[in-house]
Backbone as a chain_set.jsonl record, in Angstrom:
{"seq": "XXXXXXXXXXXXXXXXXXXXXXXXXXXXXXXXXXXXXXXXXXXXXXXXXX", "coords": {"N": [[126.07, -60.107, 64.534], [123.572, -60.753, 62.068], [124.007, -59.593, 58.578], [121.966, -57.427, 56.806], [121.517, -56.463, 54.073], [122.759, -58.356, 52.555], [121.616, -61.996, 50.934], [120.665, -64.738, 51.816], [121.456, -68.059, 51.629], [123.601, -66.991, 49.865], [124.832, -64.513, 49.788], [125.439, -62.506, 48.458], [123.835, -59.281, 47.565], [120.492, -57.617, 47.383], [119.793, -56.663, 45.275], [122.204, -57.292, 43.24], [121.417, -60.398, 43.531], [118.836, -60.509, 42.333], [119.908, -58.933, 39.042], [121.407, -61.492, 38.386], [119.37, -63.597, 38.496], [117.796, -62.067, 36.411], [119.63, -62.374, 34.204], [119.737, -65.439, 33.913], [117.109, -65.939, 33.181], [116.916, -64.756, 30.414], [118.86, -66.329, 29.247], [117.369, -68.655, 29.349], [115.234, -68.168, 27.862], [116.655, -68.085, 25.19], [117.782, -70.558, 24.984], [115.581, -72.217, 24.683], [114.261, -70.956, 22.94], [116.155, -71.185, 20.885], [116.087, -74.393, 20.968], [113.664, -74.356, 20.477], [113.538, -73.98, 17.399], [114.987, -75.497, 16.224], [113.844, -78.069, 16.271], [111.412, -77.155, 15.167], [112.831, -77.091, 12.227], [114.141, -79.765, 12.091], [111.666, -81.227, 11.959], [110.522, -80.652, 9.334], [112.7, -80.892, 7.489], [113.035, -83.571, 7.23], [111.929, -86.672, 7.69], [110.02, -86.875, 10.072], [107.935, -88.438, 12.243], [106.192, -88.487, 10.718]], "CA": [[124.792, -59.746, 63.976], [123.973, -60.394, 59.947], [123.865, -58.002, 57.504], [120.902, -57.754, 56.352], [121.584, -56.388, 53.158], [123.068, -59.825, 52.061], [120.502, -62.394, 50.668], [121.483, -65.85, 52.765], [123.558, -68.319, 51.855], [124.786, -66.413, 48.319], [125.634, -63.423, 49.831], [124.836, -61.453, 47.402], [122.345, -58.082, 47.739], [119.418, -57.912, 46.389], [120.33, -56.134, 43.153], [122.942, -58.732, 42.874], [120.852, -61.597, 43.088], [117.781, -59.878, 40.76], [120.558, -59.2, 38.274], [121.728, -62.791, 37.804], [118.338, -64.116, 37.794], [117.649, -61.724, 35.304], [120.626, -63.192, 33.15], [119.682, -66.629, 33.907], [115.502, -66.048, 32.609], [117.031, -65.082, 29.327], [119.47, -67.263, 28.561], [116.425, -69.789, 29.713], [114.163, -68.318, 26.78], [117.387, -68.181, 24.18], [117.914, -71.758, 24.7], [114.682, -72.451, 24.447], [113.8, -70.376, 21.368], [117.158, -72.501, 19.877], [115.417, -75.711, 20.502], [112.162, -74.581, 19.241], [113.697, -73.508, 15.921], [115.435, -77.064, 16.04], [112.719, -79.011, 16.375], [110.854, -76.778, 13.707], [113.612, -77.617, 11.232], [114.124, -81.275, 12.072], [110.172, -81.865, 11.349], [110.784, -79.38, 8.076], [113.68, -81.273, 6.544], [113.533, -84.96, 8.062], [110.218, -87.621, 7.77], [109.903, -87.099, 11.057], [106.466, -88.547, 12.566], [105.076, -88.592, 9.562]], "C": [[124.857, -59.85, 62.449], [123.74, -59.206, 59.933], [122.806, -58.259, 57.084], [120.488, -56.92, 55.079], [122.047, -57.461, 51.657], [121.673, -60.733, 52.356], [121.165, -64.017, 51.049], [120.821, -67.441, 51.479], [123.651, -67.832, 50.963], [125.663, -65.555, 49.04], [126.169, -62.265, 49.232], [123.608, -60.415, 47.925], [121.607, -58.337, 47.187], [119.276, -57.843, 45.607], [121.094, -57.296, 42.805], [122.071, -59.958, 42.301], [119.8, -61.236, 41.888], [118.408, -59.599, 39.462], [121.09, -60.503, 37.92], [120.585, -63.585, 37.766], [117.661, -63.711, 36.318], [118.298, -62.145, 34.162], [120.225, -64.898, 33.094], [118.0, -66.795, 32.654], [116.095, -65.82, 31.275], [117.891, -65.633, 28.919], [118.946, -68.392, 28.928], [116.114, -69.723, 28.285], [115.499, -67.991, 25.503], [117.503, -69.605, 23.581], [116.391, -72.231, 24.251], [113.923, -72.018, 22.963], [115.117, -71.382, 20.085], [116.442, -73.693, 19.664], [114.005, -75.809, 19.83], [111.931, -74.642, 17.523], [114.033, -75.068, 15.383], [114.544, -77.654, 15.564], [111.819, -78.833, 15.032], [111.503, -77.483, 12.2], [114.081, -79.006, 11.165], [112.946, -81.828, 11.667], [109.854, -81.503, 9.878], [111.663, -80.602, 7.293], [113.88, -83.039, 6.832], [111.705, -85.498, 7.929], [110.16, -88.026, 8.821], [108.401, -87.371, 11.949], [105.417, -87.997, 11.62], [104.629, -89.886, 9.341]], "O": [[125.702, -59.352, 61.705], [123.449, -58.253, 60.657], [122.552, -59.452, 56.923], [119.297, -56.65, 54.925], [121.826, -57.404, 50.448], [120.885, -60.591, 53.29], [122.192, -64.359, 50.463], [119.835, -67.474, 50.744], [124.425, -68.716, 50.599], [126.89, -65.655, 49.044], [127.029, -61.419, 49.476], [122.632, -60.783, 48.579], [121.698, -59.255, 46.372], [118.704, -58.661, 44.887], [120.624, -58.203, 42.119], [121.993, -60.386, 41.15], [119.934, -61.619, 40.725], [117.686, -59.92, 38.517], [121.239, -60.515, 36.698], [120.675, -64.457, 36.903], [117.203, -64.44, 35.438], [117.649, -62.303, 33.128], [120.52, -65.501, 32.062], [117.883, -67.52, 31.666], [115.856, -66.829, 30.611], [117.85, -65.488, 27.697], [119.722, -69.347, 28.956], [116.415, -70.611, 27.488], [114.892, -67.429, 24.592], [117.415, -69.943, 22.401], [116.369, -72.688, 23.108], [113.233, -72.685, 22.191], [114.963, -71.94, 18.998], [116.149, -74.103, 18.541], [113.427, -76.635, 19.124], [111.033, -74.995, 16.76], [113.513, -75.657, 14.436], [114.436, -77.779, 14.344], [111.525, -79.668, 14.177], [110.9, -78.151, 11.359], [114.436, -79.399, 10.055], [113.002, -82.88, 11.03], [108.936, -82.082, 9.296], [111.047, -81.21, 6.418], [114.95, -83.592, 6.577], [110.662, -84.854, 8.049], [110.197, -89.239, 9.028], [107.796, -86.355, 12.291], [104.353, -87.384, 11.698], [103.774, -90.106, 8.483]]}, "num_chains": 1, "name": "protein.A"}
């Protein structure tokens, strides 16, 4: 019989898994806030599509 406290196939609980999504969403919007700054400063310092 499963367990049905395990979240199929990880195998991980539910806290489990909601905790590493949670780690994953912000190191989504970190990277993302990196490349926005990038981008800012490459159009800033560079004759870029101008």
């Amino acid at each position: 019989m499963a367990d049905e406290t395990k979240v199929y196939p990880s195998g991980l609980t539910e806290k489990e898994a909601e905790e590493i999504q949670g780690g994953l969403m912000w190191g989504t919007r970190i990277y993302a806030a990196i490349a926005i700054l990038a981008h800012i400063l490459a159009y800033m310092l560079t004759p870029w599509l101008k």
